[in-house]
C-alpha positions in Angstrom: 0.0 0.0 0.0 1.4 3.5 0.8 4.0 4.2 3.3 3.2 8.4 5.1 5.4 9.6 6.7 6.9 12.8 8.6 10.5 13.9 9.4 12.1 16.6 11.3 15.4 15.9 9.3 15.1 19.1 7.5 14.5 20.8 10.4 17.3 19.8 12.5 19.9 20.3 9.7 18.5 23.9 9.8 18.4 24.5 13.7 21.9 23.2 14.1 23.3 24.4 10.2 24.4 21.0 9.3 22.8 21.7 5.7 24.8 21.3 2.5 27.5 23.6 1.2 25.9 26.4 -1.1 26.9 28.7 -3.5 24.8 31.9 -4.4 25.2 33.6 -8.0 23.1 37.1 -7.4 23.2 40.0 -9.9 26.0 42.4 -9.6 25.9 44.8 -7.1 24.0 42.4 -4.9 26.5 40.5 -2.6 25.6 41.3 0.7 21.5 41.8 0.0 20.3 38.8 2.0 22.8 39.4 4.5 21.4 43.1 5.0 18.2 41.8 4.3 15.4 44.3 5.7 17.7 45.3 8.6 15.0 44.6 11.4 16.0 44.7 14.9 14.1 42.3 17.2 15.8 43.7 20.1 15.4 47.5 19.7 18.2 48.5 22.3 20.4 45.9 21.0 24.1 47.5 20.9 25.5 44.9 19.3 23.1 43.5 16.6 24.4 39.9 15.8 23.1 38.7 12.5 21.7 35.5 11.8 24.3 33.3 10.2 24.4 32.8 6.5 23.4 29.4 4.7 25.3 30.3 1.7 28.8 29.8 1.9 30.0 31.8 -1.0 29.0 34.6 -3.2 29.5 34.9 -7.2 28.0 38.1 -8.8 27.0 37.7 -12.5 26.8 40.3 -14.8 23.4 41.1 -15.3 20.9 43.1 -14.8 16.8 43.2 -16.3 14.6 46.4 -15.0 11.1 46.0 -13.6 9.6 46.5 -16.6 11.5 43.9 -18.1 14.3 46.1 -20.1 17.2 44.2 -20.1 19.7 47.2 -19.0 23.2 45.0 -18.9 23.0 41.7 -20.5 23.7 38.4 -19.2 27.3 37.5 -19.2 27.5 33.5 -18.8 31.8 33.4 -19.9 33.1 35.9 -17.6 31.2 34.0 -14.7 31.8 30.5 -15.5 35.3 30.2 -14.4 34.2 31.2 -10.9 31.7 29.0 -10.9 33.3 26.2 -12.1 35.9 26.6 -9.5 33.4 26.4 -6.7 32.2 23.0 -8.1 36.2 21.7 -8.1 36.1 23.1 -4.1 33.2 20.7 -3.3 30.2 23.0 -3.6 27.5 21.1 -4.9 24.6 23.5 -4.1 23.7 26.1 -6.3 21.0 28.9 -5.5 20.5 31.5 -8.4 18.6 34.8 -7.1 18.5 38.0 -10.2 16.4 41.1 -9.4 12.9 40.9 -10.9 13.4 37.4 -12.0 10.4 36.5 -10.6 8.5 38.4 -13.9 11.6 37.9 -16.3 13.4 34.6 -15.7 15.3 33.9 -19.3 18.9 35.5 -17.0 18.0 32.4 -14.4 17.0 30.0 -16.8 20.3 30.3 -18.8 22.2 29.9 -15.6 20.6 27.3 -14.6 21.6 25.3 -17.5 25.3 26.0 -17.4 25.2 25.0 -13.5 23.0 21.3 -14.4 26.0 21.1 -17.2 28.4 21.3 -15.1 27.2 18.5 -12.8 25.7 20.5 -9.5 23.6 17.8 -7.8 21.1 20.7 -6.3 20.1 23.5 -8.8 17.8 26.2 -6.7 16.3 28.7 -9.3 14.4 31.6 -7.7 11.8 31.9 -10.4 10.5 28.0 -9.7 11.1 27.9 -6.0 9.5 31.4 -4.7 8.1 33.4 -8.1 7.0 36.2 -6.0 7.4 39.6 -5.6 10.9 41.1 -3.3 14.4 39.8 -3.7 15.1 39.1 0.0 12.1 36.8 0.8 12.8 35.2 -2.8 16.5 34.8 -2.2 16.6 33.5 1.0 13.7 30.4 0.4 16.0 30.1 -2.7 19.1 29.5 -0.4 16.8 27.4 2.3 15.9 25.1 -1.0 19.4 24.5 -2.0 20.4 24.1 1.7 18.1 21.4 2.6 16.9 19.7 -0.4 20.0 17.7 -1.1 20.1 16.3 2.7 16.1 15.2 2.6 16.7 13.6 -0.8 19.7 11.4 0.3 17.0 10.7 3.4 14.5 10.1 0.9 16.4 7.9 -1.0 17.9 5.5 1.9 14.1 4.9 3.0 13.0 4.6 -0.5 16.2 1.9 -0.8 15.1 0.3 2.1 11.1 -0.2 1.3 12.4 -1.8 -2.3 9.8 -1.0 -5.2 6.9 -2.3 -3.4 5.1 0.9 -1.3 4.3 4.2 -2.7 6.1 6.3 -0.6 4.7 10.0 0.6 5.9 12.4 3.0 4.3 15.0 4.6 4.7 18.9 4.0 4.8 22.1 6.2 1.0 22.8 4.4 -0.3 19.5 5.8 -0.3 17.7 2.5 1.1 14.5 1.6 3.4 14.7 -1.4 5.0 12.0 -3.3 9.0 11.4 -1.9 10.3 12.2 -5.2 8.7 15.5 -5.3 9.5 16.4 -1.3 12.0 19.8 -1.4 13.7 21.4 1.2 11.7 24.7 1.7 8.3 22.4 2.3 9.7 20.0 4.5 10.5 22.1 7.8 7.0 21.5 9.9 7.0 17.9 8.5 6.1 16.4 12.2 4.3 18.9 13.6 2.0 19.4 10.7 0.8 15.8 10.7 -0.3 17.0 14.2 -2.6 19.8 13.2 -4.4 17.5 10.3 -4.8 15.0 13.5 -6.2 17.0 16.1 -8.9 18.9 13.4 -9.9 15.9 12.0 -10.2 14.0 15.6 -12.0 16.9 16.8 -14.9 16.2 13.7 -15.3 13.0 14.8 -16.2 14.3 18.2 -18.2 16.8 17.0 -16.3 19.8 17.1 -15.4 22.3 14.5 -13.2 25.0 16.5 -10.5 23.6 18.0 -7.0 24.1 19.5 -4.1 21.9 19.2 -2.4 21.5 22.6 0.9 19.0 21.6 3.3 18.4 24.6 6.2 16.7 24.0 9.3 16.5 26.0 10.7 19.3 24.9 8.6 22.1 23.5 4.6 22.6 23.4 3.1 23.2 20.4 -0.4 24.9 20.0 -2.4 25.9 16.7 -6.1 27.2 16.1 -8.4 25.9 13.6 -11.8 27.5 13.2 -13.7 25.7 9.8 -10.4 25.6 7.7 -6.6 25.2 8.1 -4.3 28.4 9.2 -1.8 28.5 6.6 0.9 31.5 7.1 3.0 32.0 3.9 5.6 34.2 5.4 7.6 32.5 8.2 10.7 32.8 10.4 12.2 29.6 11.1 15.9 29.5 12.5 16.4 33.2 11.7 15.9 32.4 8.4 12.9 33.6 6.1 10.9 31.4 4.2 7.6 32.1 1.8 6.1 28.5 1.7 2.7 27.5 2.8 3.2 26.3 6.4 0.5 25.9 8.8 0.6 28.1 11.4 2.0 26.9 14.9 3.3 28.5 17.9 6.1 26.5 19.8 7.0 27.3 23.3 10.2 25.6 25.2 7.5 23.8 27.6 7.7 20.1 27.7 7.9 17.4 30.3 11.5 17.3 30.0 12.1 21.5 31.0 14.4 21.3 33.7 12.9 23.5 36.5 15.1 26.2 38.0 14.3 28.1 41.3 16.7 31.5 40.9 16.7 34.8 43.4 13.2 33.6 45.0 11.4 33.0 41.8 10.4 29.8 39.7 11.3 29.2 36.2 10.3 25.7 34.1 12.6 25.7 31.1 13.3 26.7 28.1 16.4 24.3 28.7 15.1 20.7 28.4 16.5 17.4 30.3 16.0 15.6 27.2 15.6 11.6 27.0 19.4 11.2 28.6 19.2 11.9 31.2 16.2 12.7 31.1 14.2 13.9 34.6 15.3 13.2 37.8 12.4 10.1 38.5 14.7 8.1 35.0 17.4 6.9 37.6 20.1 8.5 35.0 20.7 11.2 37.3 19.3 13.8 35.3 17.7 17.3 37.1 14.3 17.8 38.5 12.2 18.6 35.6 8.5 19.2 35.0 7.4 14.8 34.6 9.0 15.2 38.3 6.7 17.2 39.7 3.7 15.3 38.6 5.1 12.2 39.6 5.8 14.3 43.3 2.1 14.9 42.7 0.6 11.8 42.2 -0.6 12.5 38.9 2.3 9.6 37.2 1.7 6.2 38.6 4.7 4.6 39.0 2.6 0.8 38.4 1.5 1.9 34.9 5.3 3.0 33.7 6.2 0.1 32.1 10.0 -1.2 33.9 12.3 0.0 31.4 14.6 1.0 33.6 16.9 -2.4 33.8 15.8 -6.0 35.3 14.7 -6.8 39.0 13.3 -3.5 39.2 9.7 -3.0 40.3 9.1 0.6 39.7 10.0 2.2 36.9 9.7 5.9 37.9 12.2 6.6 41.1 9.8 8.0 43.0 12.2 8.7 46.4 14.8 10.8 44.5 12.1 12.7 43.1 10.8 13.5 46.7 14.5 13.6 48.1 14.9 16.6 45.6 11.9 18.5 46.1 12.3 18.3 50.1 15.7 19.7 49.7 14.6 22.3 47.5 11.6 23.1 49.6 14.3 23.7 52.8 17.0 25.7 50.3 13.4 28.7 49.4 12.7 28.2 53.7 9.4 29.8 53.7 7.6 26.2 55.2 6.3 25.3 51.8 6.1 21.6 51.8 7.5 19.7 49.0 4.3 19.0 47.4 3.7 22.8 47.4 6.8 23.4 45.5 6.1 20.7 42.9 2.6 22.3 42.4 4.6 25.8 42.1 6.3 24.9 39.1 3.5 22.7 37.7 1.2 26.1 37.9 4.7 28.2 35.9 4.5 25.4 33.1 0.8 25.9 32.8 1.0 29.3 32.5 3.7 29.5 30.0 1.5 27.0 27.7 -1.9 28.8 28.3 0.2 32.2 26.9 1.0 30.3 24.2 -2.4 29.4 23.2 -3.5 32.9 23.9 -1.3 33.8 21.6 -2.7 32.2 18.3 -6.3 33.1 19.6 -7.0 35.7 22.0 -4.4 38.0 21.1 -5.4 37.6 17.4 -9.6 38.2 18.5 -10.7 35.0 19.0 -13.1 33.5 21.9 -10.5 30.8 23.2 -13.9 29.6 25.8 -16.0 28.4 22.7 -13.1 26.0 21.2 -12.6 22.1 22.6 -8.9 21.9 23.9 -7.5 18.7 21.7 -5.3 17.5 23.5 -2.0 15.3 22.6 1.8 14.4 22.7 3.3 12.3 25.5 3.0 15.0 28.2 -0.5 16.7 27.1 -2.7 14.3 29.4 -1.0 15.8 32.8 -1.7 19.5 32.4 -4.5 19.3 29.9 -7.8 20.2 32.6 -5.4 22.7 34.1 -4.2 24.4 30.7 -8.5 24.5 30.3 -9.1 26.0 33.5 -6.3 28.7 32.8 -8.0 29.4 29.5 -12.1 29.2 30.8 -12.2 26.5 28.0 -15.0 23.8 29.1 -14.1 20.9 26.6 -11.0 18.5 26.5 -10.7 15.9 23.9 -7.9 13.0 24.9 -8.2 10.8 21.7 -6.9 7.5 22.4 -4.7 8.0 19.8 -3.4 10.9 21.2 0.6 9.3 22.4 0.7 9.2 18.5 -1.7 11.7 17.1 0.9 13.6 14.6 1.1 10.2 12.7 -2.5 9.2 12.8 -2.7 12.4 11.5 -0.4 12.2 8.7 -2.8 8.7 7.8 -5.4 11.1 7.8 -3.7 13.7 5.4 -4.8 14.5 1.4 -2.6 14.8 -1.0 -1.2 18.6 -1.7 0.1 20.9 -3.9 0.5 24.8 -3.9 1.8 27.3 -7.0 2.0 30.8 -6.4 2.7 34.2 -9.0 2.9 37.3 -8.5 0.5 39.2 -10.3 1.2 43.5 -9.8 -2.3 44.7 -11.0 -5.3 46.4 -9.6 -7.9 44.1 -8.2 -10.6 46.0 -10.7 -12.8 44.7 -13.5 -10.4 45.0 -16.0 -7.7 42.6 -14.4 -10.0 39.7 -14.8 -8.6 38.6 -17.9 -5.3 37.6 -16.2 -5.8 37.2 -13.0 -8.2 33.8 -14.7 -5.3 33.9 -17.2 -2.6 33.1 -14.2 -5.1 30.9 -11.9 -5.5 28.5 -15.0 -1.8 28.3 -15.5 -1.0 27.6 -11.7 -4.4 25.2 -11.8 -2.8 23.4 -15.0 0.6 23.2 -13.0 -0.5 21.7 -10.1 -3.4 19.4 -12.0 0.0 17.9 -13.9 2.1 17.3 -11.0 -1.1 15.1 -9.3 -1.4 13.8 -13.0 2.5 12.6 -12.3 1.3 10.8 -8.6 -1.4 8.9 -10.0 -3.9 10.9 -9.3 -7.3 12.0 -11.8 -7.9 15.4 -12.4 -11.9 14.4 -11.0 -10.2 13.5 -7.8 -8.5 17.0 -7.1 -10.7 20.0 -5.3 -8.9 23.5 -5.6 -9.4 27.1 -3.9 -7.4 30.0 -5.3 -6.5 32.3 -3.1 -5.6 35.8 -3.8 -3.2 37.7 -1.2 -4.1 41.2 -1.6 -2.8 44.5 -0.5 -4.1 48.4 0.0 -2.0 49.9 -2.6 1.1 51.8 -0.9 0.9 49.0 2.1 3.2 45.9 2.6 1.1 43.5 4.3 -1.2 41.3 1.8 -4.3 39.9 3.1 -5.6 36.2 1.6 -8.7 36.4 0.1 -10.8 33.1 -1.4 -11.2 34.1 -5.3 -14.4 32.1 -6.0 -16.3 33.4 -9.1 
C-alpha cells in the first residue's frame, strides 16, 4: 500500500546548520543583499546586533541586470562568470542557488544559468523563479538558499528509506502545508514542519469525529509545546521565520513554546522558572534513575498524577518501579528547605506545575486571544506524550470547558499524517489592480498555476476528477506591505 510519513530531518539540519554547502550567483551589485536583508531589529536596544548566520557559503555576482519593466539594462554575461563557478564546483560546492532582481517576472537570466550550472554537474540547482516566483528579492532569495540548503540532505534521506522499502510501497511524506506529497517530489523549503503538521491535520480531523469544529491543538512533547487554532479551515501562514531564516512557503501556522515534560525547573533569586532548557531523554528527569535534574514529569510524579505501576520497567531488570519515586521526593524536600518559607515539598512541585501551565496557556492565547478570537468556545484537543498531565489545568487557565484525549493521542501527529490528502500549492505574482479590468489575467494566471498543479497530481497517479482546488488571492491596499488572503471564488 502507501507508506506516510513525517521527518524533522530538515529541520534539525537547519536549527543546528548542518545543511549542505551552497553557492549563491546574485546580480551584480548584490553581494551582501540577503545578508542586510530588511535590517529589522528584534531587540530594539540591542548594541551589538548579531546577524543571523548565512546558509550560503559563497558569493559569485553575475553580470546582469533586467529592470522591472522587463528592459534588459546590462546583458547576461555567462563566460566571464563561469570560471568562478566552475571553481566552486572543483572546491566541493555542490549546491547552487540563483537569485536576479525581478526574476520573478523575467526569468530567461535564471534560466540560462541554470543550464550551465546542471551542465556542469551540481547535484542541487535552486532557481528563484521556480522555487518562490514572488514579488521582493530578500524573501525570494533566501527560500532560494533554504531550497538549495536542505533539499540535497532530505533527498539522500529520501532515498535511503525509499532503498530500504524496495519498489513495493508508494512512498509520501508529509509537507509544512499539511499535504502529503510524493517522496520524489518532497523539497527542502516544504519540509520544515513535516512532524508537527501531521499534528494539526490529526487534532482537526479527531475533533470532527467528536463533533467539534473550532479547535485548538495542545501537543506536549518533552521538549517544546506546540499549539495551533483551527476554526472551519486550516491556518496556513506563507511568510515565516524559522531558525532566523525567512521562508515564503505555505506552512500551517503553529506556535512552539520551550514547555515540555522534559524543562528542567530552576528556582533562581526567590522566583520559579520551568525551562526553556530541556533534560532531554538522557538523562532525562530526575524520577529516570540516570541522574538527570528535577524537571517538570518530576513534579507530577511528586504529585501523584504519574503512577509509577502503569510506567512500564524500562529501567533495567529486577526493578519493580520504573519511575524513582524517592529521589524525586528527596529533591523536592531539599529544594523546599533551600526557598525556607515552610512550603512543603508538594507545594513546591505544584509551584512549578502552575509556571508550566502558565507558559503554555500564553501560548495558546497567543494564536487566539491576542489575534480576536473566543479561546472559551473552542474544545482543547489534547495530545503528545506529556499533554494528558496539564491538559484540565491548561482548560481552566483558558475558561475553555471541553477536552478531547483521543486514544490515539501518544501518536496523534502520525494518525494524522494517515489522515492527510494529498497537496500541492503554486503561487505568482500578479502586480495589478484588483478592478474589473484585471479579470482577464488574474483567470489567465489561476489556469496556469491550476494546469501546474493538475499535472504534477497527474505525475502521482492521481485523476484530475479527484482534485478540489481554492485560489487564493493575497491582496494588498496599494502603498501598504502586508497582503491579506482572500478566497477568489467566481
Amino acid at each position: 500500500g502507501d507508506i506516510k510519513m513525517g521527518t524533522t530531518v530538515a529541520t534539525n539540519a537547519l536549527l543546528e546548520r548542518k545543511g549542505d554547502r551552497v553557492l549563491l550567483l546574485i546580480s551584480k551589485g548584490f553581494r551582501d543583499a540577503l545578508r542586510i536583508a530588511y535590517q529589522a531589529r528584534p531587540d530594539i536596544f540591542a548594541k551589538e546586533i548579531i546577524l543571523p548566520e548565512q546558509l550560503y557559503e559563497r558569493v559569485i555576482e553575475i553580470n546582469e541586470r533586467v529592470r522591472a519593466d522587463g528592459r534588459v539594462e546590462r546583458l547576461l554575461d555567462i563566460a566571464a562568470c563561469r570560471p568562478a563557478i566552475e571553481q566552486a564546483k572543483a572546491d566541493g560546492i555542490d549546491a547552487v542557488a540563483i537569485v536576479f532582481m525581478h526574476a520573478w517576472k523575467y526569468p530567461d537570466h535564471e534560466k540560462a544559468v541554470a543550464k550551465v550550472c546542471r551542465k556542469l554537474g551540481f547535484g542541487q540547482v535552486s532557481v528563484s523563479h521556480e522555487v518562490s516566483p514572488l514579488i521582493k528579492l530578500v524573501g525570494r532569495g533566501d527560500t532560494t538558499v533554504v531550497d538549495a540548503y536542505l533539499s540535497p540532505i532530505l533527498s539522500r534521506y529520501v532515498q535511503r528509506v525509499a532503498g530500504e522499502l524496495g519498489a513495493g510501497p508508494r512512498l509520501m511524506f508529509m509537507m509544512s502545508s499539511g499535504g502529503l506529497t510524493a517522496a520524489d517530489m518532497f523539497q527542502g523549503k516544504d519540509a520544515l514542519l513535516s512532524g508537527p503538521a501531521g499534528g494539526v491535520v490529526g487534532m482537526v480531523e479527531t475533533a470532527k469525529l467528536a463533533g467539534f469544529d473550532k479547535v485548538i491543538g495542545f501537543d506536549m512533547g518533552g521538549t517544546s509545546t506546540d499549539v495551533a487554532h483551527y476554526d472551519g479551515e486550516y491556518e496556513r501562514a506563507f511568510d515565516t521565520e524559522v531558525a532566523g531564516v525567512r521562508i515564503r512557503a505555505p506552512m500551517m501556522r503553529i506556535h512552539t513554546v520551550a514547555a515540555g515534560g522534559g524543562s528542567i525547573l530552576h528556582y533562581e533569586a526567590g522566583r520559579f522558572r520551568a525551562g526553556p532548557d530541556s533534560a532531554g531523554a538522557n538523562p532525562g528527569p530526575a524520577a529516570y534513575r540516570r541522574g538527570g535534574p528535577l524537571a517538570v514529569t518530576d513534579a507530577n510524579v511528586m504529585l501523584g498524577k504519574l503512577q509509577p505501576d502503569f510506567f512500564p520497567a524500562i529501567f533495567g531488570p529486577g526493578q519493580n518501579e520504573a519511575l524513582d519515586v524517592d529521589t524525586v521526593r528527596k529533591k523536592f524536600t531539599a529544594l523546599a528547605a533551600e526557598i525556607g518559607d515552610g512550603r512543603s515539598p508538594e507545594a513546591v512541585a505544584e509551584g512549578f506545575v502552575t509556571i508550566g501551565v502558565e507558559n503554555m496557556a500564553n501560548a495558546i492565547k497567543k494564536i487566539s486571544v491576542q489575534r480576536g478570537y473566543d479561546v472559551t468556545e473552542y474544545l482543547l484537543n489534547c495530545f503528545g506524550g506529556a499533554g494528558g498531565q496539564h491538559a484540565c489545568l491548561v482548560a481552566d487557565a483558558l475558561g475553555m470547558e471541553a477536552v478531547l484525549i483521543h486514544p490515539f493521542s501518544g501518536l496523534l501527529s502520525a494518525y494524522g499524517i494517515g489522515l492527510s490528502s494529498v497537496f500541492a500549492s503554486r503561487q505568482q505574482a500578479l502586480l495589478k489592480p484588483l478592478a474589473e479590468e484585471s479579470r482577464p489575467a488574474i483567470d489567465e494566471l489561476i489556469a496556469t498555476l491550476k494546469r501546474a498543479v493538475i499535472a504534477e497530481f497527474a505525475a502521482q497517479g492521481i485523476t484530475e476528477s479527484a482534485v478540489s482546488s481554492t485560489p487564493v488571492l493575497q491582496i494588498r491596499y496599494d502603498g501598504t506591505d502586508t497582503a491579506l488572503p482572500v478566497n477568489f471564488e467566481h
